[in-house]
N, C-alpha and C positions, 0 to 999 in steps of 0.2 A: 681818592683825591691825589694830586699832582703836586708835588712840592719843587722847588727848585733852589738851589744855592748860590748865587753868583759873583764875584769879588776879584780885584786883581789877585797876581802872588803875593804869597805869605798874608793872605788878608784873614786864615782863621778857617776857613769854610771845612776845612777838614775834620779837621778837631771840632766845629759843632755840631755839625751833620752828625757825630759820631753821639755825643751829650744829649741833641736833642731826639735820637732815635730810641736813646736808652728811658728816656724821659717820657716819652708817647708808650713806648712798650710795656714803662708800668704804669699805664692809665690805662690797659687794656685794649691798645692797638695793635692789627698783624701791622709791621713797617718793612716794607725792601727798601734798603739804603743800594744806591746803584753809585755812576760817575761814568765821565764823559771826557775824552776818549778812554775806550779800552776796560768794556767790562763786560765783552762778549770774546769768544777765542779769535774772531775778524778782526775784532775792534783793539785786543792786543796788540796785532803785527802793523794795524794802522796808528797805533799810539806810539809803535816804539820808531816808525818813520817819522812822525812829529813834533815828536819832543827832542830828535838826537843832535845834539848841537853839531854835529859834523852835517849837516843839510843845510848849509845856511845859503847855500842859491837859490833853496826850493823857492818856485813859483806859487805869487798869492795867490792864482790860481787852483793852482796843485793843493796847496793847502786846504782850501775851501771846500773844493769835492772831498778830499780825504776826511774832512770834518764830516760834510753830509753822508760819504757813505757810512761810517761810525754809525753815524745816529740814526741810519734807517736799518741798521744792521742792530740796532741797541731797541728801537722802539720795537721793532719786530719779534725779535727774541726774547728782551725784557720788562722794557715797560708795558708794551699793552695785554701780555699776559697778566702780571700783577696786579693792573687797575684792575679790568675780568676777572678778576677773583677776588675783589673788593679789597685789595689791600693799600696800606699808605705809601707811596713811591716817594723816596725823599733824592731826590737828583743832584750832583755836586756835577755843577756846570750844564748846560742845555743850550737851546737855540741862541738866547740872548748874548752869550760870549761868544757864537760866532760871528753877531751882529757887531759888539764891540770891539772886537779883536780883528776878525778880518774887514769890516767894514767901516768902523769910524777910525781904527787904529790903521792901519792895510791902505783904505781906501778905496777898498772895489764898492762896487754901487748894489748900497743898499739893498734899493727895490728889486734886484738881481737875486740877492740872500733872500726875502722875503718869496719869492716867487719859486725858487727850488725848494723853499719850504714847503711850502703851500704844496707844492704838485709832485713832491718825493716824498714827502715824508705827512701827509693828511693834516697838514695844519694840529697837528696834535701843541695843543700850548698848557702852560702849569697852570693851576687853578690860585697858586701863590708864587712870587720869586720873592727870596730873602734875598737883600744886595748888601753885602759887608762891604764899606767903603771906608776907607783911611787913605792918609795921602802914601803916593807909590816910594818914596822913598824910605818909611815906614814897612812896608811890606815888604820889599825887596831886601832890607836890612834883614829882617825877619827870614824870608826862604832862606838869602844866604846863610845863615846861621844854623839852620834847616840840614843845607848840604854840608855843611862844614862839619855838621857832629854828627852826621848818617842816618840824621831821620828824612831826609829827602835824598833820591836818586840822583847822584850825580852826572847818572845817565839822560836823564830826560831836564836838562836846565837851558832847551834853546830859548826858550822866553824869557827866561832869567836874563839871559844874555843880551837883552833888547836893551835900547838906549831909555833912558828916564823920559825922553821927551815921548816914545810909543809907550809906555804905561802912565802918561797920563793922560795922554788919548784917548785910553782903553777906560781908564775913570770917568773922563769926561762922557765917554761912548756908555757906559752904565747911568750913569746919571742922566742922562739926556733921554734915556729909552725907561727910566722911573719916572722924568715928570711926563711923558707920555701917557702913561699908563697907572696913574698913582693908585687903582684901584687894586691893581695886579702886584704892585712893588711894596714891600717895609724894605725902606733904609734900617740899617744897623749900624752904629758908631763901631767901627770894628780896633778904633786906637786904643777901646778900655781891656783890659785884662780879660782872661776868657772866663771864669765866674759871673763878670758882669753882663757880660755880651751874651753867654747861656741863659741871663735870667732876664733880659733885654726880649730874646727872641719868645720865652715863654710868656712873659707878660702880654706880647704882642698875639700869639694865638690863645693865648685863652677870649680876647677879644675881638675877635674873627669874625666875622658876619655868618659865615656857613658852619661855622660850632664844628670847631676841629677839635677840640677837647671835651668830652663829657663831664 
């Protein structure tokens, strides 16, 4: 099974990706926790071009293949060895944030993302996306605070850097791709405290249609 995480900055997805793997793990799951960009040695030197706030003419273009090759250098290498060996992939960001981010937020066309999906990388999609949604001013309070005490890289905050009015495009761009798809998407209140939000997401899979928990 295919998990995915997806949320603006500072919305949490870290820190529960981390709660809920430890959580599966002692219900007797094998879990690979991966992320996107940058968790193959490729997808490193592509993560560290992406994130570096000194890029900031990079082309949305530019951007968007850097994303797609990440993620067919990431499926290749790590996710679909993991699923083939029956284990739970839990993913912190995937296709969907590049739909939000470079496509409702960015504005390149859509059906363009959807299509280098489809034919680079096998339509491979999560079997669930968790969407932690809070408003971006909220979150962005939150990363900064992040970088300011060194638990986020101060190297990688070009997003950070984005104006309020592109992070809540990028909500808007999540939300709009949940009522799409409400069978694929749990919303998460991600404004509550992470205790809440950790036992938010487990209430939600114990309730699963495909019995992700024993």
């Amino acid at each position: 099974m295919f998990i995915t995480f997806e949320g603006i900055e500072g919305s949490g997805k870290s820190t529960q990706i981390t709660r809920i793997s430890e959580f599966l793990k002692s219900r007797g799951y094998d879990c690979f926790v991966t992320r996107e960009p940058g968790n193959t040695a490729v997808g490193k030197k592509i993560r560290a071009i992406l994130l570096d706030p000194e890029n900031k003419i990079m082309d949305f273009r530019t951007e968007l293949l850097l994303y797609m090759a990440d993620r067919a250098q990431h499926i290749s290498e790590k996710i679909k060895p993991a699923l083939s060996q029956g284990r739970l992939v839990l993913c912190d960001r995937y296709f969907d944030a590049t739909v939000a981010y470079q496509g409702f937020a960015r504005g390149l066309d859509t059906s363009l993302i959807y299509i280098l999906h489809e034919i680079v990388l096998d339509d491979l999609k999560p079997d669930l996306t968790v969407l932690f949604d809070l408003p971006p001013e909220i979150g962005l309070s939150r990363a900064w605070k992040q970088i300011q005490n060194g638990t986020r890289d101060k190297g990688e905050t070009r997003f950070e850097k984005e104006t309020l009015i592109f992070h809540e495009k990028v909500r808007a761009g999540y939300l709009e791709l949940a009522r799409r798809e409400p069978e694929r998407f749990r919303i998460i209140d991600a404004s509550k405290n992470e205790d809440q939000v950790t036992d938010d997401i487990i209430v939600y899979l114990r309730k699963y249609r495909s019995g992700v928990l024993k």
